[in-house]
C-alpha positions as CSV (number, residue, x, y, z in Angstrom):
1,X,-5.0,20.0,-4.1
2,X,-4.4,17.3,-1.9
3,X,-5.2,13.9,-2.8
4,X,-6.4,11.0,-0.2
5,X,-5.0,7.9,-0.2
6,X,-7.1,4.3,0.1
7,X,-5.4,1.6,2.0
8,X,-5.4,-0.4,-1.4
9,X,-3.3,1.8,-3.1
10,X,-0.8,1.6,-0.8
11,X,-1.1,-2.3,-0.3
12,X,-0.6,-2.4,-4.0
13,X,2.4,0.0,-4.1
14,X,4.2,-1.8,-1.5
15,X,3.2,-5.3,-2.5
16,X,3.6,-7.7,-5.8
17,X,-0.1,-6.7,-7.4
18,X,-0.4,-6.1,-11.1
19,X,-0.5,-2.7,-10.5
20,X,2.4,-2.1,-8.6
21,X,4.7,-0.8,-10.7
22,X,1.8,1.8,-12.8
23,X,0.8,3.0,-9.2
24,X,4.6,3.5,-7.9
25,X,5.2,5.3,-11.1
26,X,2.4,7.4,-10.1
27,X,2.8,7.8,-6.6
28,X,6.5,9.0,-7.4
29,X,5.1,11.5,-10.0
30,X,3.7,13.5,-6.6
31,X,4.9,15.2,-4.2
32,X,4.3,14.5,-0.7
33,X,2.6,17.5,0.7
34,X,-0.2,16.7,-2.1
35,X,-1.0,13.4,-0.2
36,X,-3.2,12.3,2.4
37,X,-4.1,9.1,4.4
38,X,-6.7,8.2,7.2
39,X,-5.3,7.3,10.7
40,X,-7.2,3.9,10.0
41,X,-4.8,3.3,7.4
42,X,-2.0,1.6,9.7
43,X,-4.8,-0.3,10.6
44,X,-6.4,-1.6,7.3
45,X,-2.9,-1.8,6.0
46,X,-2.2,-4.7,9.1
47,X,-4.9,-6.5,8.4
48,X,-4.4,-6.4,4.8
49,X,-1.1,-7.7,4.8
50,X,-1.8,-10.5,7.1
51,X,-5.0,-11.3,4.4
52,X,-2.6,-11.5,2.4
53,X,0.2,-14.0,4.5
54,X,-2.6,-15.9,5.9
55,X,-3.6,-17.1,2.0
56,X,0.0,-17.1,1.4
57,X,0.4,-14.7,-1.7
58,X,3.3,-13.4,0.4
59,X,6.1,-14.4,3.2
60,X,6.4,-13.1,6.4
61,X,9.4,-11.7,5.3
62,X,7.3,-9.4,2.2
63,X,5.0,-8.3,5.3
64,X,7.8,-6.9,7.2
65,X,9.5,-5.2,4.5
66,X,6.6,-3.6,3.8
């Protein structure tokens, strides 16, 4: 079964959310041919991120690392 990915799970994985650490623990539970993601995802995940700079809940630094 292969499972699709959201663009928020991913911003939550690679970002400081409350969730981060109960969906890393999840994503590394699976194995990668069991997961899927849009070709918008690069996108939403951009614009996410710089949401995210822009109302400074993280650095410039955070965005790149991620």
């Amino acid at each position: 079964m292969t499972l699709y990915l959201d663009t928020s799970v991913l911003v939550a994985a690679l970002t400081n959310e409350t969730e981060t650490a109960r969906i890393q623990n999840w994503l590394a539970a699976r194995t990668s041919e069991t997961l899927a993601i849009s070709e918008w995802v690069a996108t939403e995940f951009s614009s996410a991120l710089s949401l995210k700079l822009r109302t400074q809940q993280i650095q410039v630094t955070h965005r790149v690392e991620a």
